[in-house]
C-alpha positions as CSV (number, residue, x, y, z in Angstrom):
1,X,37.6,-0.4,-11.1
2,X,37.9,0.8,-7.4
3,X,36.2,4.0,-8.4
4,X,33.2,2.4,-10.5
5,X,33.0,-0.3,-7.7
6,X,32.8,2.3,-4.8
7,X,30.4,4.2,-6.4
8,X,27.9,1.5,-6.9
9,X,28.3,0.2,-3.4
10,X,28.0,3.4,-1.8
11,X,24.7,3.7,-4.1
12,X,22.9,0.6,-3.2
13,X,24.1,1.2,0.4
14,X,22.2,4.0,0.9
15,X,19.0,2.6,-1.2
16,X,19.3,-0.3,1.4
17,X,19.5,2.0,4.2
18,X,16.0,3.4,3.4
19,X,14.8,0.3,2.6
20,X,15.2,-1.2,5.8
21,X,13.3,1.5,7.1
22,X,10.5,1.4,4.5
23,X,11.9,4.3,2.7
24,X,12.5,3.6,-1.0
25,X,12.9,7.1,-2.0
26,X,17.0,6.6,-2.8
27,X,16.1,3.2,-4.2
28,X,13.2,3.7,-7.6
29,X,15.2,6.7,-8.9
30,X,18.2,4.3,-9.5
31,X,16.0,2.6,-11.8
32,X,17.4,2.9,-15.3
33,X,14.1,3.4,-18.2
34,X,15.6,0.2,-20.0
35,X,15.6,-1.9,-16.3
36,X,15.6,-5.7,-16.5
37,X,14.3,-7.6,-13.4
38,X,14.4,-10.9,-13.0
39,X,13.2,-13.2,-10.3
40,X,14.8,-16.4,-10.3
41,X,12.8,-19.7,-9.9
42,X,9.1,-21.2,-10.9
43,X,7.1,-19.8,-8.9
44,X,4.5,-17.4,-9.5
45,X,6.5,-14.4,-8.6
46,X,9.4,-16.1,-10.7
47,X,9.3,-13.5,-13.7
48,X,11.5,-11.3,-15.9
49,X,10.4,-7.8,-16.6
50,X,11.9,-5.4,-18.9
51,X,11.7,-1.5,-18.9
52,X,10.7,0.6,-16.1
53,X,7.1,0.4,-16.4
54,X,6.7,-3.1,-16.7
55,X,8.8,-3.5,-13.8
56,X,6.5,-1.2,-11.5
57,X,3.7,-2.8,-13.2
58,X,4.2,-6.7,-13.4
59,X,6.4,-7.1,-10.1
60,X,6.5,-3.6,-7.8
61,X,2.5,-2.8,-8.0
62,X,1.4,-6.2,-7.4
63,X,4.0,-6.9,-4.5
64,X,3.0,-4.2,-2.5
65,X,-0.9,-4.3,-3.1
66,X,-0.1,-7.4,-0.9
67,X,1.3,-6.1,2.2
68,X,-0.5,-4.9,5.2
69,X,2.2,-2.1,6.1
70,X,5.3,-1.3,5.2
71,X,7.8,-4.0,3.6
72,X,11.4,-3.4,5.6
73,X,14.2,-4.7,3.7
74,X,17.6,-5.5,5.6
75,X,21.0,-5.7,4.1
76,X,23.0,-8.4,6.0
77,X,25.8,-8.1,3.1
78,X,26.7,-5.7,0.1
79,X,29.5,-6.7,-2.3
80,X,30.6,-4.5,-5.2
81,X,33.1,-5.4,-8.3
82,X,32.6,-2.8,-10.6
83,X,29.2,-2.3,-12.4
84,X,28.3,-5.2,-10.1
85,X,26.8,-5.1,-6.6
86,X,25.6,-8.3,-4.7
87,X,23.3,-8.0,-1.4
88,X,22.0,-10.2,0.6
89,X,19.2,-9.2,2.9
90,X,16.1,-10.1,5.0
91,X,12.5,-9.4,4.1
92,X,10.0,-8.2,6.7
93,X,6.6,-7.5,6.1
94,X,2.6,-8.8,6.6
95,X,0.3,-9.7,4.2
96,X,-3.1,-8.1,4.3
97,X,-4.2,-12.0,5.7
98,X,-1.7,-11.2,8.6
99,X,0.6,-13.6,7.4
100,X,4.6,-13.2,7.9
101,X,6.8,-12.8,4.9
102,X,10.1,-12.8,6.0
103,X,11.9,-13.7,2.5
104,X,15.7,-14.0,2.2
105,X,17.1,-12.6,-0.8
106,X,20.3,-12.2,-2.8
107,X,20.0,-9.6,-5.6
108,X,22.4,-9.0,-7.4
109,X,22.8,-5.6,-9.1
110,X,24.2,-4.6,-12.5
111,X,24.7,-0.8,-12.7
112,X,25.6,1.9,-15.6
113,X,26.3,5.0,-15.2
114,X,24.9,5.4,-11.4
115,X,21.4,3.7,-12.6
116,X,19.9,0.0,-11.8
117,X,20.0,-2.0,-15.6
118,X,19.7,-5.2,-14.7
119,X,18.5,-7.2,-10.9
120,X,19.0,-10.5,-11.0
121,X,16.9,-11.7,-7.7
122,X,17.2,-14.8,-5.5
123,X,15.0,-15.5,-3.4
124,X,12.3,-18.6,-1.6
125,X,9.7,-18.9,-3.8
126,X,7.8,-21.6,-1.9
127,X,7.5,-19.0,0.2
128,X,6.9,-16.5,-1.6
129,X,3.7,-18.6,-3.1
130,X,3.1,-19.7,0.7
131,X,2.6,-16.4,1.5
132,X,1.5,-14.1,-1.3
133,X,-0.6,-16.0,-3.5
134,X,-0.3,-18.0,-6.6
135,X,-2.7,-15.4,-8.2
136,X,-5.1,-18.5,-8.4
């Protein structure tokens, strides 16, 4: 499993390391076709999306429309067993009302074969609906 398990950490690692930045150019191409997304909770942006263009479509797309510049994304932990990789991180970003959205997250990562196939994300959705919109 150490193999497997340092693989996927040193994967997500370096998709996190862009993210904080703004940079998700190492994170989208780990998206597997057949990629289930789900965000945890009953909120509006609570959701489970399946396959890679419902994923852009329903959660990404919509996300992003939302956001006055770029959304940073901070890992403050990564931990890997196996196919599994589990990070917890900070949100920073402005809506296009010049609200904050400082989220914190835990997603939690299921990967095969070097490719995302399952997220599992935690998150505040009060927030989240505080901030972004119920889409009322």
């Amino acid at each position: 499993m150490r193999n497997a398990t340092e693989q996927n950490r040193a994967l997500i690692s370096k998709a996190f390391e862009g993210l904080a930045k703004g940079d998700p150019s190492h994170f989208m191409p780990l998206f597997d076709e057949s990629i289930e997304w789900r965000v945890v909770g009953s909120s509006a942006w609570s959701k489970r999306a399946v396959g890679l263009d419902a994923v852009v479509r329903d959660l990404v797309e919509p996300l992003f429309a939302r956001f006055a510049g770029p959304y940073l994304t901070t890992p403050e932990l990564i931990i890997a067993d196996g196919e599994h990789v589990a990070v917890q991180a900070k949100g920073n970003a402005e809506t296009l009302e010049g609200v904050r959205y400082d989220n914190e997250y835990c997603f939690v990562f299921t990967l095969k074969g070097g490719k995302i196939i399952k997220v599992v994300e935690y998150m505040d959705t009060i927030l989240a609906d505080r901030a972004l919109g119920t889409g009322d």
